[in-house]
N, C-alpha and C positions, 0 to 999 in steps of 0.2 A: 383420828383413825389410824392415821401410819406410824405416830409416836405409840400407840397400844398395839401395836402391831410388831414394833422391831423392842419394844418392853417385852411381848409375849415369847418372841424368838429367844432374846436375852435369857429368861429366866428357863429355856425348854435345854440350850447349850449348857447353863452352868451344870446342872449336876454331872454332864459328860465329862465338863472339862477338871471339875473335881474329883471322878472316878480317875482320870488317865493319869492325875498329879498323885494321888493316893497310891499309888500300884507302885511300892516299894520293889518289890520281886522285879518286877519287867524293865525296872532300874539297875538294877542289881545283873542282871542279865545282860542288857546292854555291855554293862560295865568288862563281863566277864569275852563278849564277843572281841571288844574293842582292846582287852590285853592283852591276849592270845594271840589275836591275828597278825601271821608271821608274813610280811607283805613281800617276799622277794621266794626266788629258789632255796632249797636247803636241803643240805645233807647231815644227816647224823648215824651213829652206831646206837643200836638199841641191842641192849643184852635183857632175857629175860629169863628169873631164878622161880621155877615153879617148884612146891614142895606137894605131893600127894598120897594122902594113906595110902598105905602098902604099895607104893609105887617108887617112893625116895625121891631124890632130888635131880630134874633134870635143866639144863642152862641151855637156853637158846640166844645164838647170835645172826643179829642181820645187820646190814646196813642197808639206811632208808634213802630214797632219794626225791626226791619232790620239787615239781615243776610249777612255776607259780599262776602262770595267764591260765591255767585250764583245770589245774588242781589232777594232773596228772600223776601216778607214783608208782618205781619200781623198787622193792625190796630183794636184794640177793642174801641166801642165806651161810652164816659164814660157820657154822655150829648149830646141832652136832654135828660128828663127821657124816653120819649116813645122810644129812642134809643138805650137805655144802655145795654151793656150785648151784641147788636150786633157785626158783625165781618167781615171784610174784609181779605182772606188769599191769595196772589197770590206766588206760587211757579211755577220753569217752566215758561210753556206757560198757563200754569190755573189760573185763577182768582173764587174764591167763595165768594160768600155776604152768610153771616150765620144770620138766624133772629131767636132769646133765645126763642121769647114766641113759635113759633113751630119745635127747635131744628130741623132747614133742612137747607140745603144747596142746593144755585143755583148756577149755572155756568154764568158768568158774561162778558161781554167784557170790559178791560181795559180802555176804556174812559168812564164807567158808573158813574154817580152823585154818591158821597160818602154820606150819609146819606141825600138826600135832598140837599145838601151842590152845592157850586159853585166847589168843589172840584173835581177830577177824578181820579181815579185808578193809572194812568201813572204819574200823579201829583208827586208818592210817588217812581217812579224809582229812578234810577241815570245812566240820559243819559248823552252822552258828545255833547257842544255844535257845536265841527268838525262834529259830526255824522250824526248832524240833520240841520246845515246852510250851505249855501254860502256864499263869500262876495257879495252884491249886488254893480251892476255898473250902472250908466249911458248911455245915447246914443253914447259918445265915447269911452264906454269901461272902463275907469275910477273907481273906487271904491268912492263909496260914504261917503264920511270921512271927520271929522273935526274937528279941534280942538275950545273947547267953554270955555264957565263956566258953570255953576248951579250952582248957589245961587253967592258963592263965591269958590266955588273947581274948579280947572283947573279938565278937561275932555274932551276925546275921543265920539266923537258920529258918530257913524256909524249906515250903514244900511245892514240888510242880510236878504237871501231868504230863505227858505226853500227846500233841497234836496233831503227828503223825503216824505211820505205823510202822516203820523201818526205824526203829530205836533197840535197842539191847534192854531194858524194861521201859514199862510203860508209868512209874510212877518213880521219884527221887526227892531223896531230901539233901540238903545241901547246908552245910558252914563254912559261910564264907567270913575271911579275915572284915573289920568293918572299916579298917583305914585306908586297904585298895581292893577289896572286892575279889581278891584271890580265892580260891577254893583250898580247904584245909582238910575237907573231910566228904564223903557219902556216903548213902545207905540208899541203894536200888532195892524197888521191890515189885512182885510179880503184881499181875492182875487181880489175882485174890486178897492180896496184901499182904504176900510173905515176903519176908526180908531174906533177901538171896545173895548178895551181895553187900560189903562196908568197903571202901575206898579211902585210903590216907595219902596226901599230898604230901609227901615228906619233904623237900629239897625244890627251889627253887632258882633261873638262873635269867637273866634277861638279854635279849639277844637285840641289836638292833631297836633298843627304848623298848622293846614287848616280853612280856612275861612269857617264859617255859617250864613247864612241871621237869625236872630233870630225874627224879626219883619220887616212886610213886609205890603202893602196897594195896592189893586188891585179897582178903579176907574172902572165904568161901562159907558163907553162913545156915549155907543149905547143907552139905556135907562138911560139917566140923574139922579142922584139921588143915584142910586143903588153902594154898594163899599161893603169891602171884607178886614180886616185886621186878619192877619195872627201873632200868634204870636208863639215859641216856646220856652219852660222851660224843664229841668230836663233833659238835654242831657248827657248821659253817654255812651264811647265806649266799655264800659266791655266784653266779648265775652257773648253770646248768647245762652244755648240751645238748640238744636235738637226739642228738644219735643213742641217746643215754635211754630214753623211753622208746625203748624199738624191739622188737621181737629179735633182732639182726646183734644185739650188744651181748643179749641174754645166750645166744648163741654161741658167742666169739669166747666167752668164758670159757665153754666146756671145751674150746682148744688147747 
């Protein structure tokens, strides 16, 4: 009776434990949490080159700065000129936009435009990608996966959902490099299934043994025309301090 019994258990675990081994995506995922994550303080310059129909070319400069025990971060903006001297502080659950020429502070929700910019608040976390996808499946269930190239690199392309609801879309597909698991490319798409967005990984740099996208190209596929390259310089993980994430530093500038 108790050997038919831990047999019965036996055979009721295997097919779980062969789902959770099959789930190439939520490997792949892992992978991408685990290269990314920048484990100390850091500062870098992020310049950002938007190009928009009948609008022309505008360049936004900030420098970012980020706290590591709390994932705290203040962006002061260095470009354009009518922007400079501004400030973005999110500690907590607070987010403030600070504007120099009248030294005040509003409270902000974390998906707010960063100076006009395509950019967002949450843009400047560091979420993990388990946190925020699924693997997506097909109608038998299936995970949607497969092996390609791009250009000439072997790669991984997969699709995943979104499991939460504070993400910038709710559905992406992903090529990732297949010999570390980098990301080389995306295509977000809305809830309907239209492709709103493609994303290129151009430039890569490794900081402290961990991967950083250093330069990046965001395609605006809803409105034709419109893109977004991202580039960042001057990264340093030095520790950080205290006084740097304070409403009081943001201040001291506009002296």
């Amino acid at each position: 009776m108790k050997k038919s019994f831990w047999i019965l258990m036996l055979a009721l675990m295997l097919p779980m434990a062969a789902s959770a081994a099959e789930s190439r995506i939520i490997s792949i995922l892992k992978s991408i949490d685990e290269n990314y994550a920048i484990k100390s303080d850091a500062s870098a310059f992020v310049q950002m080159t938007q190009q928009k129909i009948n609008q022309g070319t505008k360049v936004t400069g900030m420098q970012y700065y980020r706290r590591d025990r709390d994932d705290a971060f203040l962006i002061v903006m260095t470009a354009p000129e009518n922007e400079k001297g501004n400030g973005y502080l999110r500690t907590g659950d607070n987010f403030w936009m600070y504007r120099r020429n009248t030294r005040t502070f509003q409270h902000i929700n974390r998906d707010e435009n960063i100076a006009g910019s395509d950019a967002h608040g949450d843009d400047f976390e560091e979420r993990k990608m388990l946190e925020m996808f699924d693997p997506a499946t097909d109608a038998s269930g299936k995970e949607i996966f497969s092996e390609e190239k791009l250009g000439q690199i072997p790669v991984n392309k997969f699709e995943v959902k979104a499991k939460v609801h504070d993400v910038d879309y709710p559905k992406k597909i992903y090529w990732t490099r297949k010999d570390n698991n980098l990301i080389l490319k995306e295509e977000a798409y809305s809830s309907s299934g239209t492709l709103m967005q493609a994303g290129y990984y151009l430039k890569y740099t490794q900081v402290d043994g961990q991967y950083l996208a250093v330069k990046f190209m965001f395609l605006d596929e809803f409105e034709k025309g419109n893109k977004s390259v991202i580039e960042i310089s001057n990264i340093s993980t030095k520790p950080l301090a205290d006084s740097i994430f304070t409403k009081a530093y943001l201040e001291n500038l506009s002296k």
